[in-house]
C-alpha beads as a LAMMPS data file, in Angstrom:
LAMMPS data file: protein, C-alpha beads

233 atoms
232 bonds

1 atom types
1 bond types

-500.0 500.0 xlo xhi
-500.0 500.0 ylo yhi
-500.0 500.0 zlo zhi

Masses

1 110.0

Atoms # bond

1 1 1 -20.461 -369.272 293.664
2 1 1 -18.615 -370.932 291.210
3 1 1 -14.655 -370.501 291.202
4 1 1 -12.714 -370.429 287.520
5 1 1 -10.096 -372.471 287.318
6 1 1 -6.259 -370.759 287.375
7 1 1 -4.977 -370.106 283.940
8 1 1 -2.048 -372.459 282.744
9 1 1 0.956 -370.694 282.573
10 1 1 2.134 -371.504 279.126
11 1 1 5.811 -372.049 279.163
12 1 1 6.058 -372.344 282.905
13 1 1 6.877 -375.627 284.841
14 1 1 3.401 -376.854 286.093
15 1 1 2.170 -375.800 289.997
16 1 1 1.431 -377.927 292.745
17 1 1 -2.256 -377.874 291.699
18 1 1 -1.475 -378.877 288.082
19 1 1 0.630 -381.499 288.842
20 1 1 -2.256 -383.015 290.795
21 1 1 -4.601 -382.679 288.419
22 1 1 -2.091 -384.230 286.001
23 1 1 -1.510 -386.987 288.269
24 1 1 -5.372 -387.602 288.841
25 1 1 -6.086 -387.432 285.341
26 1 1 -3.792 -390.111 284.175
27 1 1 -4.385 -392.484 287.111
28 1 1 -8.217 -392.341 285.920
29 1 1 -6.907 -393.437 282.358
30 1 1 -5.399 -396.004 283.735
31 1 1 -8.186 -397.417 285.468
32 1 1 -10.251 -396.660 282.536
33 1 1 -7.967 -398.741 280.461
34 1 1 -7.485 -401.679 282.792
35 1 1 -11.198 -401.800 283.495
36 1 1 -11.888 -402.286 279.551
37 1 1 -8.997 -405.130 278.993
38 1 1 -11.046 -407.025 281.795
39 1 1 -14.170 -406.945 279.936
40 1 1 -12.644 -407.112 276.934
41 1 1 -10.332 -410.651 278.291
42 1 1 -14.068 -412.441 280.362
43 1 1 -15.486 -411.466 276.858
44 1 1 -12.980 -413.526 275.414
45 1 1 -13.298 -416.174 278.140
46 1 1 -16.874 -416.445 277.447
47 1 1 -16.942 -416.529 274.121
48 1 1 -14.589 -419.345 274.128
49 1 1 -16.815 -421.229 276.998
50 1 1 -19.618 -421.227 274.867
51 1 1 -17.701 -422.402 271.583
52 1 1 -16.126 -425.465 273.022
53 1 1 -18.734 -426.499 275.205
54 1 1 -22.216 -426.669 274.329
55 1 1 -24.544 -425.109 277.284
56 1 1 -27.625 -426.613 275.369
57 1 1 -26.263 -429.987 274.912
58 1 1 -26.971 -433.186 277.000
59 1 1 -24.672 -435.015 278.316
60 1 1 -24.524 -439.538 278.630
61 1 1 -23.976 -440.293 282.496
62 1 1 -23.474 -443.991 282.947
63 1 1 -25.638 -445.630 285.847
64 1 1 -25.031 -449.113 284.879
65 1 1 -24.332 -451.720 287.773
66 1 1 -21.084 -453.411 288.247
67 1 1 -20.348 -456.507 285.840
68 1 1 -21.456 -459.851 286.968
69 1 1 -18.466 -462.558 286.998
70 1 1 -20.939 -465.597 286.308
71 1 1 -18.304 -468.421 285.952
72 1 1 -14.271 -468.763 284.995
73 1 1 -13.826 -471.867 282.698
74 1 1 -10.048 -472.882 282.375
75 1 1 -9.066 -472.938 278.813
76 1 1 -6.998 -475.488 276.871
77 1 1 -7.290 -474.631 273.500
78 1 1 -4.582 -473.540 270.887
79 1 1 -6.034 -470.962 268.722
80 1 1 -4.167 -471.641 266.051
81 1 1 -5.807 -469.667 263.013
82 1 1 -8.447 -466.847 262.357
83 1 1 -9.977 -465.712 259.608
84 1 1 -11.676 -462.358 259.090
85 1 1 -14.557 -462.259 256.852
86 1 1 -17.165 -459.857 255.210
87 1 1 -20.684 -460.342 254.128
88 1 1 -23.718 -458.703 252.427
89 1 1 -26.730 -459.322 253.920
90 1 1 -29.374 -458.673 251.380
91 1 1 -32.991 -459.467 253.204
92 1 1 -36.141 -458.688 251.289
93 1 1 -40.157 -458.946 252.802
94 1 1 -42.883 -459.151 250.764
95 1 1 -46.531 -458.785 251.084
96 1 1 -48.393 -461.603 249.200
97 1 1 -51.334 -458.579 247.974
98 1 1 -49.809 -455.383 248.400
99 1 1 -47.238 -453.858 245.856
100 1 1 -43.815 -453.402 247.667
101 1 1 -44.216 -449.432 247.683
102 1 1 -47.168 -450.006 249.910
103 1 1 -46.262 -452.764 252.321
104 1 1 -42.563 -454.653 252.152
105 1 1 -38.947 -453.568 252.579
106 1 1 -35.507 -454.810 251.624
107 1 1 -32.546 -454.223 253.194
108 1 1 -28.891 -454.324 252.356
109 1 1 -26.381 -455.086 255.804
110 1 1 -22.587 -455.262 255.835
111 1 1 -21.729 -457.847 258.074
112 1 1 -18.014 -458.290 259.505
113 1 1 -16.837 -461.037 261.541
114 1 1 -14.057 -463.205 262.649
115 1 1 -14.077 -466.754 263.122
116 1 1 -11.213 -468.668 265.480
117 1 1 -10.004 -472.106 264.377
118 1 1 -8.423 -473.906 267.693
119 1 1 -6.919 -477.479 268.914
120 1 1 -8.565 -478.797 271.579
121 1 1 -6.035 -480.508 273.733
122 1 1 -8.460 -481.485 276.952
123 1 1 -9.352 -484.032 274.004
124 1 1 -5.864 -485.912 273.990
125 1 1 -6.412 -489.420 274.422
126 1 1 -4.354 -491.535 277.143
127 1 1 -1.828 -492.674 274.743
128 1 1 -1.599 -489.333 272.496
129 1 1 2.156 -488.827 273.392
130 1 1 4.643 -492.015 273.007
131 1 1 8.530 -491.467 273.472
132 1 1 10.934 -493.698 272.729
133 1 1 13.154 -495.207 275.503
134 1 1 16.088 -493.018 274.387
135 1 1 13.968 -490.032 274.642
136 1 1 14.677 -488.911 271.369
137 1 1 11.813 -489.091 269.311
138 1 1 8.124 -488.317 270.349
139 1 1 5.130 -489.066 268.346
140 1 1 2.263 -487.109 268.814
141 1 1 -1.635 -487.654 267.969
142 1 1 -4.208 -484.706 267.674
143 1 1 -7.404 -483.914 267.132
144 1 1 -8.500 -481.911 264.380
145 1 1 -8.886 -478.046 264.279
146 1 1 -12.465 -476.571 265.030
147 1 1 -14.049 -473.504 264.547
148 1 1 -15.261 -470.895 266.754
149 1 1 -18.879 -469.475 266.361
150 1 1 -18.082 -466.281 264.694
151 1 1 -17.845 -463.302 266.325
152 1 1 -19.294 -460.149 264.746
153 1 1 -17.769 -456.582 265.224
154 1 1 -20.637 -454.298 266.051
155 1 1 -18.810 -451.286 265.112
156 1 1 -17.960 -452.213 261.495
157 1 1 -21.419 -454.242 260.633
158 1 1 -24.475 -452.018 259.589
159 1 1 -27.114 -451.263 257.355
160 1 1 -25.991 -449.413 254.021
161 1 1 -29.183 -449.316 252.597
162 1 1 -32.753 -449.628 252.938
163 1 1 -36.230 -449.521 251.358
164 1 1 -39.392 -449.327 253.064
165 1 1 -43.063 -449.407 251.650
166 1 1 -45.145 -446.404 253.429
167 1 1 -46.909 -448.851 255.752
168 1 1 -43.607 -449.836 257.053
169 1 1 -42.513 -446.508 257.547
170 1 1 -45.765 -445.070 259.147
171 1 1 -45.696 -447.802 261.235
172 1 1 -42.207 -447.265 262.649
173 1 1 -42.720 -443.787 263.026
174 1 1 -45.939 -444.711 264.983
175 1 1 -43.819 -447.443 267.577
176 1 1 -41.067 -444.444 267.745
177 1 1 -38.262 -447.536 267.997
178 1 1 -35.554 -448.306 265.605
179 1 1 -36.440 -451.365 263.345
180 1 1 -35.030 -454.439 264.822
181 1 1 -31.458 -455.840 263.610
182 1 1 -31.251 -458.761 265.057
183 1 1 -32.626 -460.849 262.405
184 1 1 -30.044 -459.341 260.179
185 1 1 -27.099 -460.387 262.434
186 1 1 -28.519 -463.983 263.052
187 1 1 -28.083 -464.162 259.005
188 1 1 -24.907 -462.155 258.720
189 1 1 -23.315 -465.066 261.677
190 1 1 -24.889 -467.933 259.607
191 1 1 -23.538 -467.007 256.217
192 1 1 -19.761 -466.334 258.076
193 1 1 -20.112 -469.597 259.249
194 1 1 -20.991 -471.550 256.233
195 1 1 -17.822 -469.236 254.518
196 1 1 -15.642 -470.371 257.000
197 1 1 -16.292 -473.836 256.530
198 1 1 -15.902 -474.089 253.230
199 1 1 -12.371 -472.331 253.423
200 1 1 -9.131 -473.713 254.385
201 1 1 -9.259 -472.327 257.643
202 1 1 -8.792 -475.402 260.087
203 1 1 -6.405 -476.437 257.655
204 1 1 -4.308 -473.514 258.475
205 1 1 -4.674 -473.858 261.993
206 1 1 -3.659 -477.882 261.696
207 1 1 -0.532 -477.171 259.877
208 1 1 0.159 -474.014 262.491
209 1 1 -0.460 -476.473 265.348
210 1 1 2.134 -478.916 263.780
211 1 1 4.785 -476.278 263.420
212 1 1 3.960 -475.128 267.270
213 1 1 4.590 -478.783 268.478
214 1 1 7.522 -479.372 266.698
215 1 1 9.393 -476.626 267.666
216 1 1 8.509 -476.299 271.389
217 1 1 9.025 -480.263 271.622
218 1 1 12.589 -479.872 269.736
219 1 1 13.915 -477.532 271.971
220 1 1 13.215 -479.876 275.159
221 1 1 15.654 -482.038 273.461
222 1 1 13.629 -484.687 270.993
223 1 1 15.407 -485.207 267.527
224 1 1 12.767 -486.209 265.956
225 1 1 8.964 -485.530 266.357
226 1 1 6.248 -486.520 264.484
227 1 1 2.739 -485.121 264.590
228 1 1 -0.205 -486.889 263.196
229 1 1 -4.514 -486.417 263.868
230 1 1 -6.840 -489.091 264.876
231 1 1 -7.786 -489.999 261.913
232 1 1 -4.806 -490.806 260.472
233 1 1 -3.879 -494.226 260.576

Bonds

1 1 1 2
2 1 2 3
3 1 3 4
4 1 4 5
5 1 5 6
6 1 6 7
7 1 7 8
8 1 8 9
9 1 9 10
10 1 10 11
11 1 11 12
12 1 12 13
13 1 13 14
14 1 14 15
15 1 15 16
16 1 16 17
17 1 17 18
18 1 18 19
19 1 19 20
20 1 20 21
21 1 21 22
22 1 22 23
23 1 23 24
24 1 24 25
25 1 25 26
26 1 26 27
27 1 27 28
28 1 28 29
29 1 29 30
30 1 30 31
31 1 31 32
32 1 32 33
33 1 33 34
34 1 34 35
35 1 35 36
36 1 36 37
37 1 37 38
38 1 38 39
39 1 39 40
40 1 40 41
41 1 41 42
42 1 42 43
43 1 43 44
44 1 44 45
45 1 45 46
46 1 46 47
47 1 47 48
48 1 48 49
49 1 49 50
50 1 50 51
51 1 51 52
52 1 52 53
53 1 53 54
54 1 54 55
55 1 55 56
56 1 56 57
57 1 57 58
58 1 58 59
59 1 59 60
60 1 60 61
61 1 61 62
62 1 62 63
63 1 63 64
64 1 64 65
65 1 65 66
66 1 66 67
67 1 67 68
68 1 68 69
69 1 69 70
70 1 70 71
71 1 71 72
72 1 72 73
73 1 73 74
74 1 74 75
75 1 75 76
76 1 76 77
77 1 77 78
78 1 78 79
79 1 79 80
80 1 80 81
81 1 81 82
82 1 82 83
83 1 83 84
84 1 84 85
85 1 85 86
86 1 86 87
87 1 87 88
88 1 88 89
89 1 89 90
90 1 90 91
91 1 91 92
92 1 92 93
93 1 93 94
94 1 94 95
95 1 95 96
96 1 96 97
97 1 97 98
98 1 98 99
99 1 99 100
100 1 100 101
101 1 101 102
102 1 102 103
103 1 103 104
104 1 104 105
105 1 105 106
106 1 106 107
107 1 107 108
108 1 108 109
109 1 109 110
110 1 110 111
111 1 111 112
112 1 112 113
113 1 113 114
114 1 114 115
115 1 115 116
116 1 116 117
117 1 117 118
118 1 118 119
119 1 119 120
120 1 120 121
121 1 121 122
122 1 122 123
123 1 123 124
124 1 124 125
125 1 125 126
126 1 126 127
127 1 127 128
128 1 128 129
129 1 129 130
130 1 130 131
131 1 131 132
132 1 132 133
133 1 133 134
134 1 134 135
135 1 135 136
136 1 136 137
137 1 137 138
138 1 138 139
139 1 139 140
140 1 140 141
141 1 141 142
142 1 142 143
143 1 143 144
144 1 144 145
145 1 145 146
146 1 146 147
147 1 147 148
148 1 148 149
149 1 149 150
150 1 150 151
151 1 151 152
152 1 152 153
153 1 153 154
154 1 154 155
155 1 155 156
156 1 156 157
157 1 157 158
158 1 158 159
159 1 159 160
160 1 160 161
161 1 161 162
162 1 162 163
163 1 163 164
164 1 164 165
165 1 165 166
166 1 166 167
167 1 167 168
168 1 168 169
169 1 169 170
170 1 170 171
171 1 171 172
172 1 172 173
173 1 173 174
174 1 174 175
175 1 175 176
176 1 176 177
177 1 177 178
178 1 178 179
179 1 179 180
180 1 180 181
181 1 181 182
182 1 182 183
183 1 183 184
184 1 184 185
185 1 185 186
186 1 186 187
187 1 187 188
188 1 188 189
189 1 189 190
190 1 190 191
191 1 191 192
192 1 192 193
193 1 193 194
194 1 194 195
195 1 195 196
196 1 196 197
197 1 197 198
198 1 198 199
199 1 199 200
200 1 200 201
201 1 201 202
202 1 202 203
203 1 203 204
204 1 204 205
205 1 205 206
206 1 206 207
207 1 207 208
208 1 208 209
209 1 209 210
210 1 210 211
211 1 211 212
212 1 212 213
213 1 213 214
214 1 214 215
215 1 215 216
216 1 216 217
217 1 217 218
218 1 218 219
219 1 219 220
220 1 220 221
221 1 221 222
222 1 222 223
223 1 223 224
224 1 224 225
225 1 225 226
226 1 226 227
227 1 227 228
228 1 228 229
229 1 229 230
230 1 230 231
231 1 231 232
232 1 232 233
């Protein structure tokens, strides 16, 4: 049989009974509450998870063997001058008897390179240095600058543009591998070179090897130096 709960007593402080209940009640809010803040906070947390990292991503995991040390080649060059240089690569194929929208392409590349110029002094010949008795003066005889093959920075050189007949393009999207580059920077090196020949780079780097010479050989104590090339008479 089912007992009725005591009336309150309006008015009246509580009894021992209501104060327990009281007591019970609130404790069960507060459990309440706490339980929703930590669903509410590894909501939060996983919401966040998922936002910054991407569960459906891949990820790059490098496998690649140590590097090789192949051979150590003792250096005595000066670099004395570089030059930085930019090209555009423009390298069209035809097809003798098919129109270009059918068969051909043409591509525009960015190429960007340095080339080094340096003074090659394992090339000093036995009597390239004369001092006079006093010590003095020195006279000096160098060879000329040369130039570096130029060096091409992958991350700045690419394609900005390209046009492809639809043989071209059905055919690379039957081999399912990017269209080969290399040709391009073969042509982009070649046309760096021929620019840096034609400038006044190893001219730079002579006149910057003369002004090295003079004033590391000035403060050993030498009044006078003089610096002149082998093919100067």
């Amino acid at each position: 049989m089912k007992r009725d709960s005591p009336p309150s007593r309006t008015g009246y402080p509580p009894t021992a009974a209501e104060a327990f209940e009281q007591r019970r009640s609130g404790r069960g809010r507060r459990i309440l509450i706490g339980a929703l803040v930590a669903v509410v906070l590894l909501a939060g947390g996983a919401w966040l998870a998922w936002t910054t990292i991407d569960p459906l991503g891949t990820r790059n995991v490098d496998r690649s063997p140590p590097v090789l040390l192949q051979s150590i080649q003792d250096m005595s060059r000066f670099q004395a001058a570089s030059g930085n240089f930019q090209v555009i690569v423009d390298l069209e194929k035809d097809a003798p008897f098919l129109p270009d929208a059918l068969k051909g392409s043409r591509t525009l590349f960015v190429g960007v390179g340095s080339v080094d110029a340096y003074v090659d002094f394992a090339g000093l010949k036995e009597n390239a240095i004369t001092v006079s008795p006093d010590r003095t003066e020195v006279t000096v005889r160098l060879p000329r600058a040369q130039l570096e093959r130029p060096s091409l920075d992958n991350e700045k050189s690419h394609v900005y543009a390209q046009e492809r007949g639809l043989l071209d393009r059905f055919q690379d999207m039957m081999s399912n591998s990017p269209q080969d580059q290399q040709e391009l920077y073969v042509l982009a090196a070649k046309k760096i070179a021929e620019a840096a020949q034609q400038s006044d780079l190893r001219q730079r780097a002579d006149q910057n090897t003369k002004l090295m010479l003079e004033g590391m050989l000035k403060s050993l104590g030498f009044t006078k130096v003089t610096i002149k090339y082998d093919d100067e008479p």
